[in-house]
N, C-alpha and C positions, 0 to 999 in steps of 0.2 A: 460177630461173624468173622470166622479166620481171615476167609478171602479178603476183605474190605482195605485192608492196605494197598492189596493191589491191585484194587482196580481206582483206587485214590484218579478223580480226575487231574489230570497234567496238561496244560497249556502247550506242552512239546510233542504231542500227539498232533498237534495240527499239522508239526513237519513230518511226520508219518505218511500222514492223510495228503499232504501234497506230492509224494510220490505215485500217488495215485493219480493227480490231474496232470502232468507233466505230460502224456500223449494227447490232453485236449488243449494246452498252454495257450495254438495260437488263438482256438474259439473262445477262451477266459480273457483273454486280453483283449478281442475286440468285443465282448458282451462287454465288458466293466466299462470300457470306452465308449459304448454305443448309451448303457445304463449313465454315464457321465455327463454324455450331452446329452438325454433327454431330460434330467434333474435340473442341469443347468438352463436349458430352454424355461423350466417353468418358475423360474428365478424372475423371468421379463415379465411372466405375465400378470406382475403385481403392479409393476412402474406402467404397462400401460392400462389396467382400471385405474390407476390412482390418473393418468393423462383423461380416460375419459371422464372419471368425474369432476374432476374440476374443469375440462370443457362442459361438459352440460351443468356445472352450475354455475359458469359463467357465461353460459347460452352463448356459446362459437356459433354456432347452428348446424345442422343435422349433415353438409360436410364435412366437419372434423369430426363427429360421431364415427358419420359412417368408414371414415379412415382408419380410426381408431378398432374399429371391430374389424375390420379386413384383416388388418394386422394381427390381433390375435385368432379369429378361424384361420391365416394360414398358420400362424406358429403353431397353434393345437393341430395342424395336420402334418407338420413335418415333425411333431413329438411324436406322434402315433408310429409315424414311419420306423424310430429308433426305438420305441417302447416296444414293437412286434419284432425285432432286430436282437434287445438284448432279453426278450421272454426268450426266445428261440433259443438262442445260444447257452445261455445260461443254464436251460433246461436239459440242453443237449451234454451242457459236458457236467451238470450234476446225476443225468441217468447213466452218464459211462460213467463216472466214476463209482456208483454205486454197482453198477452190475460187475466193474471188476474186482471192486472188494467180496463182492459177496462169491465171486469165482475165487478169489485166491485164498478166504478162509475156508470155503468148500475144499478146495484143492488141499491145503494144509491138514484140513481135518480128516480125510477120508484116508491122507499117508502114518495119521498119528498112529503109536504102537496101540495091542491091544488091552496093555494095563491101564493105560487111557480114559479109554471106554468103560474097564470097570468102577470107576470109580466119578462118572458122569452120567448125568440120565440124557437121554437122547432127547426128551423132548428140551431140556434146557437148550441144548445145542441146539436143533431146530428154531429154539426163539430166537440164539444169537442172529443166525442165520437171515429172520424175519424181523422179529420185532425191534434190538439193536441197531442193525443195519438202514431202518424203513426212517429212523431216529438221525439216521447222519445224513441221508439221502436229502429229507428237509431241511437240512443246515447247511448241504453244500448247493442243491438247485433251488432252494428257497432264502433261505437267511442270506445267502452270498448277494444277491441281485439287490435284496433290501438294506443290507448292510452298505452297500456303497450309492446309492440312490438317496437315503437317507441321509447318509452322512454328509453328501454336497449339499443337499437340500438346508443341512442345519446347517455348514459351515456358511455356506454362500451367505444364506439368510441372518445369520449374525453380524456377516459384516456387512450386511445392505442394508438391514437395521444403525449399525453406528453411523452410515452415511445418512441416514435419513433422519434420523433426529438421534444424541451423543445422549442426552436426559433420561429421555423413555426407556432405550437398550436398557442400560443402566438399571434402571426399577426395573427391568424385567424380567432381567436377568439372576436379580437377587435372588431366583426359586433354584437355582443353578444346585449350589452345595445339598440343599434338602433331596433332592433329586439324586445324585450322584453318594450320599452317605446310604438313601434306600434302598438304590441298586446294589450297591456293596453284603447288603446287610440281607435282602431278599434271595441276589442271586447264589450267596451260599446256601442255603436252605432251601432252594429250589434244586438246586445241584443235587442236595443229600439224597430229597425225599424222593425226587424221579431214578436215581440209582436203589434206592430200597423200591422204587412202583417197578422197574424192569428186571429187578430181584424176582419180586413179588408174580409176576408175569411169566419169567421162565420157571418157576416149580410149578405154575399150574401148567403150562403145560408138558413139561417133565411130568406128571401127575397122570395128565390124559393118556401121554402118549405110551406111558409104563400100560397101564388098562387096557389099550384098544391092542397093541402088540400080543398082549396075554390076555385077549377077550375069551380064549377056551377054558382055561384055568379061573378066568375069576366065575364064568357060569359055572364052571364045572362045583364051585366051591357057593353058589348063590349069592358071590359078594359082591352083586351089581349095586344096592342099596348104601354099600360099605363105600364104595370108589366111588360113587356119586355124590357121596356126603364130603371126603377128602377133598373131591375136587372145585367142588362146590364153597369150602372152607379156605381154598386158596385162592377162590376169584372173588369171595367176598376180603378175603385179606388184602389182595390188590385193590378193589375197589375202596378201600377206607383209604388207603395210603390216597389214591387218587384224588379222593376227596379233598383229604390234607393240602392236596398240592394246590389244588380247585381253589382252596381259602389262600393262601399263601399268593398265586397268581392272582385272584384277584382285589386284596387285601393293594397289593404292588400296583398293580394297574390301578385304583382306585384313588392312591393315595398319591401316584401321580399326574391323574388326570388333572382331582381337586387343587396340586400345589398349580399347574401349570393356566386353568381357567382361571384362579382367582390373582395369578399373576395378568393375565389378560384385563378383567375387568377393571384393576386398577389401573392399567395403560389405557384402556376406554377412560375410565375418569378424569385423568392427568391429560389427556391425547384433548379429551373436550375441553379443558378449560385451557391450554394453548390454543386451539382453534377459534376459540372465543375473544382470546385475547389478539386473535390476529398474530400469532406467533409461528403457528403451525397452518400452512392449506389445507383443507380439508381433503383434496386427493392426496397428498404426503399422511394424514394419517389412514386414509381409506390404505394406501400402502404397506403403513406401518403395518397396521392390523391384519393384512394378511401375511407379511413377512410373519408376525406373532404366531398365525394357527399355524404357518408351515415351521416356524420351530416346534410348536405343541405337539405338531402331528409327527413331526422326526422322533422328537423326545419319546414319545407314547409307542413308537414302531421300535426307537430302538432297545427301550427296557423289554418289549417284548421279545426281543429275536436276541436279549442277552441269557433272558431265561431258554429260549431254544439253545442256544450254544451252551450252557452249562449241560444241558441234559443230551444233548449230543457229545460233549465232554466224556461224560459218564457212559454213552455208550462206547462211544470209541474203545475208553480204555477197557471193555468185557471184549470188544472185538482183539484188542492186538494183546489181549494176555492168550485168549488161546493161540493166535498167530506167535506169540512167545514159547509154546509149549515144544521141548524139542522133540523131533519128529523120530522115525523108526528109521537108522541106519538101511536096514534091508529095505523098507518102502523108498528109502530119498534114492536108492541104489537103481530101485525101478524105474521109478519116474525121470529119472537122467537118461536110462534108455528107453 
């Protein structure tokens, strides 16, 4: 395909894309800070199950129990407070930043000249429009909040893992490089085929929207049969590519689920025979083990929101090539007055 150079995903489109949040700045800045302390709030609540198990199995008695659970129902209620704080915000300035892109590629496009247009079907533009755009909207009010959530979540937990036993981290971490060669190797390929599935997307409906425009002409000609089978040939074409992507994503998720459990269960086995030796408390590793799922579960959220950002990549750049297209002297002449 000629186009395919230039819509090559580029990592420099995100400073594109941040010209756009710039009027929501201060609500991003206190979503990512409010998304900040609520990750790090749930960083504590490993240290105290690890307090309350080993008071109940040193039988303190059901006062330090009940101490122990006060403390955490309140910290679960002042995480909630900051979880409903940075949904909110997050939300808010990932729906403006969408609704002003999708006004200023409208705006750009409705001033393009009209050799433009002949040489573009309108439903393709209509996808940009939709299905492009609906692709970055998820990566800036969705992927944004997880992306920095996540990422305290891993960083914190790694290093509260080395505090907590220097050994275990260690072995557990060995899944680290298999993890991070996969991403690399997935997230291109993901990249590719969701740019060929958003291809694939706007000819069909460029496809519909030629037909339903010239619904008199194609009756007029009995070529309902004919358009129907075209179009039908281009949403089964999308649907394969989708497929494709279907295996790839979960091929990726799969293969780091397996590296990241079977790193777990060897820290249960190493984790038991310290405790056994009386090396390890058994609340340090009831700790350990959950610092573990919250790296697992970082890990597993952020290959998935790496694959949303590739194909957000991929959108963007179909969105700012036509925002690249120079526009019609006489139209930019109007629209200034």
């Amino acid at each position: 395909m000629s186009a395919e150079p230039k819509r090559r995903a580029d990592p420099r489109q995100l400073g594109r894309l941040a010209r756009f949040v710039r009027p929501y700045r201060v609500h991003l800045l206190v979503g990512i800070l409010a998304t900040a302390v609520s990750s790090g709030l749930s960083l504590l609540v490993p240290q105290f199950f690890g307090r309350f198990f080993d008071a109940f199995v040193a039988g303190q008695g059901f006062e330090q129990l009940n101490r122990v659970v006060v403390v955490i129902l309140a910290l679960f209620v002042v995480q909630s407070a900051f979880n409903f704080a940075r949904t909110y915000l997050i939300s808010l300035v990932g729906e403006g930043v969408v609704a002003d892109l999708r006004c200023a590629l409208y705006d750009h496009l409705i001033f393009l000249p009209l050799a433009f247009f002949e040489t573009r079907k309108t439903g393709e533009l209509t996808s940009r429009l939709t299905s492009d755009v609906a692709v970055v909207q998820g990566a800036v009010s969705q992927a944004l909040v997880q992306v920095v959530s996540q990422g305290v979540l891993l960083l914190g937990s790694v290093v509260l893992l080395f505090v907590t036993n220097f050994r275990l981290t260690l072995l557990m971490l060995a899944v680290v490089p298999v993890v991070v060669v996969g991403s690399a190797f997935f997230g291109r390929q993901l990249r590719r085929i969701s740019t060929r599935f958003q291809d694939a997307v706007a000819a069909a409906n460029a496809r519909a929207e030629e037909a339903l425009v010239g619904v008199r002409v194609v009756k007029s000609f009995t070529a309902e049969g004919l358009e129907s089978a075209r179009y039908g040939e281009q949403v089964r074409l999308s649907y394969r590519i989708a497929l494709r992507r279907a295996v790839y994503r979960s091929l990726f998720i799969a293969g780091i689920t397996l590296a990241m459990f079977s790193a777990i269960s060897v820290v249960i086995w190493y984790g038991g025979r310290l405790v056994v030796a009386e090396a390890l408390t058994p609340g340090s590793l009831v700790t350990f083990l959950l610092y573990t799922f919250f790296v697992a579960g970082a890990v597993g959220a952020m290959t998935g929101l790496y694959g949303q950002f590739q194909e957000a990549l991929g959108a963007s750049a179909r969105i700012f090539e036509l925002l690249d297209e120079p526009g019609d002297p006489r139209g930019e002449a109007d629209r200034e007055t």
